[in-house]
N, C-alpha and C positions, 0 to 999 in steps of 0.2 A: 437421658441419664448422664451427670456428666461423671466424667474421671477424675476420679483425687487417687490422694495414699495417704495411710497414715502408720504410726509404729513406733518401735520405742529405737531412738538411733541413741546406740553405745558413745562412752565417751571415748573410744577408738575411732571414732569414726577423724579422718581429715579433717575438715570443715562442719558449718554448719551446711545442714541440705539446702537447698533450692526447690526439691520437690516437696511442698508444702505439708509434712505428715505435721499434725500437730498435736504437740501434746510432748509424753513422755517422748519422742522421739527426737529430742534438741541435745546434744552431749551437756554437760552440765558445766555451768561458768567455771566454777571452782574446783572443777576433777581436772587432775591431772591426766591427760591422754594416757590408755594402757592399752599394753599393744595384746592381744591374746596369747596363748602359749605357743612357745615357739616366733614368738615376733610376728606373727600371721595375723595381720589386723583384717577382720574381716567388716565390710558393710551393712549394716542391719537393712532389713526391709524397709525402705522408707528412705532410706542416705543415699547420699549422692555426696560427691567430693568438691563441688561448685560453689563456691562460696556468695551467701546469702547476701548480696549486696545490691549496690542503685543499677548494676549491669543487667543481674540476672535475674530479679525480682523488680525492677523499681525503685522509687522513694516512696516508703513507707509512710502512712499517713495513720502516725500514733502519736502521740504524746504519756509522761508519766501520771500514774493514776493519782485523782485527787486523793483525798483523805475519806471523804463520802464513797466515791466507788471502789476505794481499798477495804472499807470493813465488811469482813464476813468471807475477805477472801485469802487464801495461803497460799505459798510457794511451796510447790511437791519437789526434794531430792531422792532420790532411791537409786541404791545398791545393788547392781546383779553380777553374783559373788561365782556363780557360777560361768559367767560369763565378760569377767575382771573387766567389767565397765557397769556406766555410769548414766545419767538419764536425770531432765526436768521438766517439769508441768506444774500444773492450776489444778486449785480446788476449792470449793463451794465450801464453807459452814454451815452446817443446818442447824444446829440447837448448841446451847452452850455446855450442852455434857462430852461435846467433841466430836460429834457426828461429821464427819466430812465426807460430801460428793464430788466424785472426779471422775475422768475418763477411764474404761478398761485398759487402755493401751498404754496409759499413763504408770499405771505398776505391775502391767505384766512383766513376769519372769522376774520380781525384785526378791532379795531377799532381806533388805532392808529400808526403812523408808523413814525422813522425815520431814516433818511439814513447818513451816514457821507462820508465823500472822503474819499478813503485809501491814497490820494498824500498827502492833507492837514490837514487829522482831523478836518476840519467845518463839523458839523451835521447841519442838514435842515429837517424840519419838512415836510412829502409828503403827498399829497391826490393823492387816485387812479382815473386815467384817464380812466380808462376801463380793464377788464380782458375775457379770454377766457377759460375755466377749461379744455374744451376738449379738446382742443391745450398746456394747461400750458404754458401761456403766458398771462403777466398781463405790463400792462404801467402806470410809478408813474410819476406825476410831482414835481417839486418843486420850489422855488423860488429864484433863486442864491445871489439874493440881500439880504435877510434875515436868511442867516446863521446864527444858535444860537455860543455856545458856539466849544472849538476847543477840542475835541476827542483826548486824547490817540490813543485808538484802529487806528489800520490803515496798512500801510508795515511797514517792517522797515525801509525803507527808508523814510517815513512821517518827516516831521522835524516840523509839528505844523502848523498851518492859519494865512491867512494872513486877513483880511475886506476884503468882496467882492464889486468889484468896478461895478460901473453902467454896464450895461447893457439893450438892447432892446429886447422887445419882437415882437415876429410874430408867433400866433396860427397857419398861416396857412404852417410855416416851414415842408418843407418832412423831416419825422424820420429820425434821422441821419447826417440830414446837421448841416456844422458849419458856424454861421452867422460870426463868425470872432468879436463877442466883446472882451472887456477887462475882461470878469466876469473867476473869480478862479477858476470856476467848466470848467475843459477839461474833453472835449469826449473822449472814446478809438474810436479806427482807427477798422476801418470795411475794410475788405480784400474784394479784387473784383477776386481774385483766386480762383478756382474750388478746392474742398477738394481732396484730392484723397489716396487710401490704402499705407499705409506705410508711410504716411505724416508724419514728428515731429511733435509732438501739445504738449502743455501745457496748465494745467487746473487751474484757479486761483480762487480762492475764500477764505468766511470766514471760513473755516474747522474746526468742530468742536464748530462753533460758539465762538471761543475764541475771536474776537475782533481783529485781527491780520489777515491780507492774507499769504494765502501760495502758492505755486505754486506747481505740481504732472508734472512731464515729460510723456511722453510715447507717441505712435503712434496709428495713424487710424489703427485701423484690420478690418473695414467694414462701408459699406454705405449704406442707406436704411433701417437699423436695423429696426424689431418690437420687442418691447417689453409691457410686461403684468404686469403691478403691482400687487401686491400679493393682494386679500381682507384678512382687516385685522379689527376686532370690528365690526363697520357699516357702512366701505367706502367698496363699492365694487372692483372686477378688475376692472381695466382699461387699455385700449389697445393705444400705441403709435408707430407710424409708421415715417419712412422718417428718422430714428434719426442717427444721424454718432454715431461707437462706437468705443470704446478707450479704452487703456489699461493702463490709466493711473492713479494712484487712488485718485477718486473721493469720497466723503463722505460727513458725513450730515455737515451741514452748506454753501455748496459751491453751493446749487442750484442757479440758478439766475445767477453766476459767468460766467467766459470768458475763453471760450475753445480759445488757441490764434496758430496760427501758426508759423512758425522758425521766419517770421519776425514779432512777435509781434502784428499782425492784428488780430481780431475778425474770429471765424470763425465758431462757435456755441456758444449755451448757456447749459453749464452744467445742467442737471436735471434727471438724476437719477443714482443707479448703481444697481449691484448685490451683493445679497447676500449669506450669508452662506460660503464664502470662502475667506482664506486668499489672492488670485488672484484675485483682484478688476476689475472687466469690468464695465468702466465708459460709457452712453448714452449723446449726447449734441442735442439741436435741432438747424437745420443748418442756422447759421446766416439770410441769403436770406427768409427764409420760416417765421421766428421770427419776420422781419421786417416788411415782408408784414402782418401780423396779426396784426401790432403793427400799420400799416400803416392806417389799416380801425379805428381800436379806434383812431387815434387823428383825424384822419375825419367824427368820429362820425359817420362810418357808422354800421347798424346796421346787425349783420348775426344771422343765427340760433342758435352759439354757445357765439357769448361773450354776455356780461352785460357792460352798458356802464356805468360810471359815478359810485354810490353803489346802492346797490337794496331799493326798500320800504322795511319796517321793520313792520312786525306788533306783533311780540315779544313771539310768541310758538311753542315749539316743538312738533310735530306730530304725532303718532304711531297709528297702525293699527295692525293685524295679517299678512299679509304679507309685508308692507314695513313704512317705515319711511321718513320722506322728512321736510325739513326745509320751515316755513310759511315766507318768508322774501319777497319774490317777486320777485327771482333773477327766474333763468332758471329752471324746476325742475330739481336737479339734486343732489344726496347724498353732504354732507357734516355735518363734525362731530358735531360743534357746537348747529347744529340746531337738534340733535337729542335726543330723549329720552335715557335715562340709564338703554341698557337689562339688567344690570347686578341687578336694582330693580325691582321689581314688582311692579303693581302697589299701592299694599296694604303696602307696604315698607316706607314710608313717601316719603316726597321732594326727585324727581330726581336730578342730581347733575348738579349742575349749571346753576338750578331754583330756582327761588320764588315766592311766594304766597298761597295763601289756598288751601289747598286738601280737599277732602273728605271721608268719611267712606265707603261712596252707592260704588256699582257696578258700570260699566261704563253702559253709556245709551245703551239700544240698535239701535236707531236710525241710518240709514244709514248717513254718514258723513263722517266729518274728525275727529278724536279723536284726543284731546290736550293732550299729554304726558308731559309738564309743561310750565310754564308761565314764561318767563324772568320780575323778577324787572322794577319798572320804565317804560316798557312797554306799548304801547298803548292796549295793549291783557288784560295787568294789571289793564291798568284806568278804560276800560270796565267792568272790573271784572270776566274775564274769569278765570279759575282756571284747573288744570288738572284734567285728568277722564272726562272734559266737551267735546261734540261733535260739531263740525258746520258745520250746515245744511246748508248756505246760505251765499252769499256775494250779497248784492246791489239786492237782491231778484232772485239774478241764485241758482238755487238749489247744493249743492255740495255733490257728492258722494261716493269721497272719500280723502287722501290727496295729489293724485297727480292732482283731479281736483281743489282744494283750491288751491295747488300754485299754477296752469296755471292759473286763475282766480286772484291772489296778482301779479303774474308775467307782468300784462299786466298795471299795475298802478308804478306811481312814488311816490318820497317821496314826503308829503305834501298835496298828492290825499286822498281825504275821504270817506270810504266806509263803508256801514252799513251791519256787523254782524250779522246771526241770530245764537244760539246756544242752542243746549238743554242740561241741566244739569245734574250732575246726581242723582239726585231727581227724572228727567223726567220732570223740567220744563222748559217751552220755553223761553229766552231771546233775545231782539233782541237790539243792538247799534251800534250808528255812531262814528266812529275813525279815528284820522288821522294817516296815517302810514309815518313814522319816516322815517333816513336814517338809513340804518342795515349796519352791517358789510361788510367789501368789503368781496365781490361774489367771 
């Protein structure tokens, strides 16, 4: 098994990492560094303060994408508003109504996102159509007709957009087809050949999230790979299986991007590498397998592992003595955003990348879920929830701790209203009805 990371690294972050997360996890060219609240710049899982250079990775062995391996493929920016940073990756075109495949990790936690072609430079504003965290695979749409303004960023072969011209829609289109409109946005070509060892492939993506595709040569060395993301802060490991591996250097910003074959077809999706050494072993997950997951989200169908649509939002993060879990109503299942800051205590003031009222007291001792802080604006907020607070209750199911609170939000959408109970810590009982919101995509 070897060891990687991967994750979505803030545009607070110092530098670019050195430990190879790839994907959403490159600060973004064009964001300005923001520091969280309070000036408390925290690390995302995956960051490291090293900068990504000939020292500490190597001389990279990429060049810019031609004009042939830039179509079909986009540069991912998003927005994580609750976590005043910034984040870039790759993404796949699969049909020209806007279907886009990318990595899960690439828009978790975003609350906005958008994509530009690398052929044309039209950006397009995306909502997620569904994601899967334990597959890392997420599906964006977009709307080809409403292309905003025309991007720089792209290959070098981009020569600037054209107006996108009509086009029809069909929801019930399979991933991947091309209806054969006139719309700008072209799909890349999906290969219907078997990968096999010692294949040629190239890796194409945003590398380094500069706004530019590049393209990384090298060949299959193995099929089936497992590999282990490193824990790193408060993302656990995580184990990924089935993944072609390659030798070809892959890095942060090209998650989500297109492992392509000698002729130019699709043939995984980039998402992770290795680290600690100047010999880059790149992971992609195999085309075939990324579809069909991508297949059941635009058919809404629902499995134990994705989130369809974004989750309810009910706006706090969570902490206990042994673990932490994000109150959103997606699946329970770690992510950064939604977690408390071990690095304060709780007598420390405001965790980073919360607000509202703390308190002096002790935490309650009531069995529950402990609120480790309240996002702004928040329905947690309107309530008057505050960190240090514990909740006993949702809709009058007792809750005992916070992985039974999120199975319990997890089973509501946004717009659904549920009543609250929570003791303070004073030790008094509150109880209110909230509607929960749309949270960040899962």
């Amino acid at each position: 098994m070897n060891s990687i990371t991967r994750g979505a690294l803030s545009a607070g972050a110092l530098a670019l990492t050195a430990i190879l997360t790839v994907g959403g996890g490159v600060p973004a060219a064009s964001a300005t560094p923001v520091a969280a609240p309070e000036s408390h710049q925290r690390i995302a899982p995956g960051q490291s303060e090293t900068q990504l250079d000939s020292t500490s990775q190597g001389t990279l062995d990429q060049e810019p994408a031609t004009e042939d391996e830039s179509t079909g493929i986009v540069l991912i920016d998003t927005e994580m508003g609750y976590k005043s940073a910034a984040a870039a990756g790759t993404g796949i075109v699969l049909d020209d109504q806007g279907t886009i495949l990318t990595n899960n990790h690439v828009i978790a936690d975003s609350t906005s996102i958008s994509v530009t072609a690398a052929d044309t430079g039209q950006t397009y504003e995306a909502t997620v159509v569904g994601s899967d965290s334990t597959q890392d695979v997420a599906v964006l749409t977009i709307d080809p007709d409403e292309g905003g303004s025309s991007a720089q960023a792209g290959s070098s072969a981009a020569s600037g957009s054209s107006a996108p011209s009509e086009s029809g829609s069909n929801a019930q289109a399979e991933v991947g087809s091309d209806t054969g409109s006139d719309s700008t946005l072209e799909p890349a070509d999906i290969s219907d050949d078997d990968v096999r060892v010692g294949d040629a492939v190239t890796a194409v993506g945003n590398a380094g999230g500069a706004g530019e595709l590049q393209a990384a040569d090298g060949t299959v060395t193995a099929l089936d790979a497992s590999v282990t993301t490193a824990a790193e802060g408060s993302a656990e490991s995580e184990s990924l299986t089935g993944m072609i591996e390659v030798d070809a250097d892959i890095v942060s910003g090209d998650s989500g991007g297109a492992l392509l074959d000698e002729d130019g077809d699709v043939v995984g999706v980039n998402t992770a590498a290795s680290q600690g050494s100047a010999d880059i072993t790149g992971f992609a997950i195999p085309i075939d397998e990324a579809l069909d997951i991508a297949q059941n989200i635009t058919d809404g169908v629902q499995t134990e592992t994705n989130t369809l649509g974004y989750p309810a939002f009910l706006g706090v993060a969570l902490t206990s003595p042994q673990t932490s879990v994000p109150a959103d109503g997606s699946t329970f299942r770690q992510r950064g955003w939604g977690w408390s800051d071990s690095s304060q205590s709780p007598d420390s003031g405001q965790s980073s990348g919360f607000g509202g009222p703390e308190s002096d007291s002790a935490t309650a001792s009531a069995s529950g879920a402990i609120v480790g802080g309240v996002y702004e604006h928040s329905p947690a907020a309107a309530a008057g929830l505050a960190a240090r607070d514990t909740i006993t209750a949702v809709d009058g199911t007792g809750v005992a701790d916070s992985a039974e609170l999120a199975d319990l939000l997890g089973r509501h959408a946004p717009g659904d209203q549920v009543e609250i109970t929570w003791v303070d810590s004073s030790g008094s009982t509150h109880t209110s009805t909230v509607t929960l919101t749309e949270g960040p995509a899962a």
